[in-house]
C-alpha positions as CSV (number, residue, x, y, z in Angstrom):
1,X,-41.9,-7.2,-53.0
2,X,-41.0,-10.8,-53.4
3,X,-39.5,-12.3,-50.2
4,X,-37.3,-15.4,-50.9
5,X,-35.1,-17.3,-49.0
6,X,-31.3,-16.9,-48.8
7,X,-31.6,-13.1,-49.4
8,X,-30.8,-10.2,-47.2
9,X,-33.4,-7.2,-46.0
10,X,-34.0,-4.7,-43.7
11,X,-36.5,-4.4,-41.1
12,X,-38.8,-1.6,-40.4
13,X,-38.4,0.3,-37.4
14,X,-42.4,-0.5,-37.2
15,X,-41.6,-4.2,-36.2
16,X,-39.6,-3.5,-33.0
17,X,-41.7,-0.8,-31.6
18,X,-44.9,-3.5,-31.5
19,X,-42.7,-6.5,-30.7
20,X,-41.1,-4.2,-27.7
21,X,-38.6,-7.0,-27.2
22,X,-35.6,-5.7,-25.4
23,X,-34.2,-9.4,-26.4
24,X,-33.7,-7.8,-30.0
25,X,-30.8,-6.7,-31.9
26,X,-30.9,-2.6,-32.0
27,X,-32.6,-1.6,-35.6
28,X,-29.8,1.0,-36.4
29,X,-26.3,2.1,-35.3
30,X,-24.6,5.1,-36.5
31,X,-27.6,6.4,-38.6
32,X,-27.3,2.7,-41.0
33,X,-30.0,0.3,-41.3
34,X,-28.1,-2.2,-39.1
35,X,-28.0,-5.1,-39.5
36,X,-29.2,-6.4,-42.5
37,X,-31.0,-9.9,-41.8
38,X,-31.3,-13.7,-43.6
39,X,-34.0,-14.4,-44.7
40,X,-36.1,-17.9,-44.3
41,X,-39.5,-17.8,-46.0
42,X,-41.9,-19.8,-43.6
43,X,-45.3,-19.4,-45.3
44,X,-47.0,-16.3,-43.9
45,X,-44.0,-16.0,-41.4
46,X,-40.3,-15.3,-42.5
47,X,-37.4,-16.0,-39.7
48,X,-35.3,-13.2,-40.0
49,X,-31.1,-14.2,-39.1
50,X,-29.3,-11.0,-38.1
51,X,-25.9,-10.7,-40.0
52,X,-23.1,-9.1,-38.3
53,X,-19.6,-7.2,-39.5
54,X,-18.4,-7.2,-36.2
55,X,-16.4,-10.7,-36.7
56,X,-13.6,-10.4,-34.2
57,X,-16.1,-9.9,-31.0
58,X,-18.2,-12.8,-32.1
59,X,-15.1,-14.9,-32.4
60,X,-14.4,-14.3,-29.2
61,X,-17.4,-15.7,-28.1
62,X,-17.4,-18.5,-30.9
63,X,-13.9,-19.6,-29.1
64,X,-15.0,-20.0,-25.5
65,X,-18.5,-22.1,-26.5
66,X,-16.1,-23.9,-28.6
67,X,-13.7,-24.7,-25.5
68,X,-17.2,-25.2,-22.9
69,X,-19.0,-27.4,-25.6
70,X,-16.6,-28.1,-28.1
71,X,-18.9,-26.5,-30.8
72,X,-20.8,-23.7,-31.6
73,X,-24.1,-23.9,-33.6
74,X,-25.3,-20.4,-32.7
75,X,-23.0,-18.3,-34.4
76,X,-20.9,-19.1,-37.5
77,X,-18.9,-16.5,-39.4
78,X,-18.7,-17.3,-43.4
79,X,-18.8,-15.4,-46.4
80,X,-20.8,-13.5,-47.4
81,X,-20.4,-11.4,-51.0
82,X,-16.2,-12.1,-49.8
83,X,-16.7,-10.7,-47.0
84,X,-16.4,-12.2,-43.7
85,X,-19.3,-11.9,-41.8
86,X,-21.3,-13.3,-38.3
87,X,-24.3,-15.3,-38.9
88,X,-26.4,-14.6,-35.2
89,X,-28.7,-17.8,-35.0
90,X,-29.2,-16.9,-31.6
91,X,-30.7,-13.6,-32.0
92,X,-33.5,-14.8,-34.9
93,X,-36.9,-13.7,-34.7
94,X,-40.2,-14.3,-36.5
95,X,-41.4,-11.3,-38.2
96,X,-43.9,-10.8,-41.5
97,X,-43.4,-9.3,-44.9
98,X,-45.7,-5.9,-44.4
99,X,-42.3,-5.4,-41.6
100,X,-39.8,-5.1,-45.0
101,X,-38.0,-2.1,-45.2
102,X,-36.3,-2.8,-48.0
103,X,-33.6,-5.8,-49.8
104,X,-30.1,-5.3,-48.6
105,X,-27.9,-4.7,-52.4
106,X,-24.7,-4.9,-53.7
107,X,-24.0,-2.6,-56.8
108,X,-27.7,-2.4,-57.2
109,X,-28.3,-5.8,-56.9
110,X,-30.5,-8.3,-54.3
111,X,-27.6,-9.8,-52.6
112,X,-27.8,-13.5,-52.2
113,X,-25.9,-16.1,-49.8
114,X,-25.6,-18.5,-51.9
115,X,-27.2,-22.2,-53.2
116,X,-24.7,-23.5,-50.5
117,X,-24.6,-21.1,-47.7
118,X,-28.1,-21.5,-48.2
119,X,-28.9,-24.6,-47.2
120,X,-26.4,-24.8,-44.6
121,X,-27.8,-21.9,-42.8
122,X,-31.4,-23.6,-43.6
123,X,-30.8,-26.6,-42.2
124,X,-28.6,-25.7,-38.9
125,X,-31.5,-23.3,-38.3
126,X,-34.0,-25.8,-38.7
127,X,-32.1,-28.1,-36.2
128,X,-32.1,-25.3,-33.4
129,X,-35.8,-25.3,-33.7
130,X,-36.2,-28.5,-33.1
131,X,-34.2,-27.9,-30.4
132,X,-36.3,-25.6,-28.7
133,X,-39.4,-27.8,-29.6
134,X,-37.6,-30.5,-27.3
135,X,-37.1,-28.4,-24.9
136,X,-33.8,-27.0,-25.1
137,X,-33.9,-23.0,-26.6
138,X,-30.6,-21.5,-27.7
139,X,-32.7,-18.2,-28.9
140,X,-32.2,-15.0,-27.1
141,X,-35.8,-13.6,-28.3
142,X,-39.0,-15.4,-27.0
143,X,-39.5,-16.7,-30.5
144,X,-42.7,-18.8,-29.4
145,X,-44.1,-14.8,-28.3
146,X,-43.0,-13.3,-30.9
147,X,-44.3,-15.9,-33.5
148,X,-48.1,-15.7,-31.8
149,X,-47.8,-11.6,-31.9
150,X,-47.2,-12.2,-35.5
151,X,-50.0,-14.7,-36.4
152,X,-52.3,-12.8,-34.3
153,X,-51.4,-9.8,-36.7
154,X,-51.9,-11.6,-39.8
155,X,-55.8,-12.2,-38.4
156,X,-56.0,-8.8,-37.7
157,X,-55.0,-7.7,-41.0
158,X,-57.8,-10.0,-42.8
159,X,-60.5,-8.4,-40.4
């Protein structure tokens, strides 16, 4: 399979029993793959961006960091294939491409963000890690953990 940035997939149920990170969005809900996750291709490693349906509880919480901060560069809600839909920065993890279930579709098609949506979600991800590289981490996963587990894996895999 392909992996490209600004697509949606699902992950394997694989990839959160060896992370074993309680810090992790739960892999299903209801008996759905849930939820389905942006994709950032990072060589070897891709950055997986939960995206929610569940837009009025994440307003909620968008409001009062709004009202503490007066911003909030953790969780947006855009559209996505006209929808409106949560975009959790906070809750991204590193994972690899052997953890692909499978590409989140639309009438049988790879649904994409969007050139746009794209790169906004690129670069405002990009800024929260270099964020945490100074220091400041506004990630609920140990991403620095979770990264090493992964590379370590990829070693493993060529031996």
């Amino acid at each position: 399979m392909k992996i490209k940035t600004g697509y949606l997939y699902h992950i394997k149920d694989e990839y959160f029993y060896r992370v074993n990170d309680d810090k992790l969005m739960v892999n299903h809900e209801r008996g759905k793959k849930r939820p389905t996750y942006f994709t950032i291709k990072d060589g070897d490693i891709l950055w997986f961006i939960p995206i929610s349906s569940k837009v009025s509880k994440y307003q909620k919480i968008i409001n009062n960091k709004i009202l503490k901060y007066g911003f909030c560069n953790t969780i947006w809600i855009r559209k996505i294939a006209d929808t409106d839909a949560v975009i959790l920065f906070q809750n991204a993890f590193p994972t690899l491409e052997k953890y692909i279930d499978h590409v989140h579709t639309v009438s049988n098609m790879p649904l994409f963000v969007g050139s746009d949506l794209k790169k906004e979600i690129t670069n405002n991800f990009k800024q929260l890690l270099g964020y945490k590289k100074r220091g400041i981490n506004l990630f609920f996963p140990d991403i620095d953990k979770l990264k090493q587990m992964m590379l370590d894996g990829l070693k493993e895999d060529l031996n």
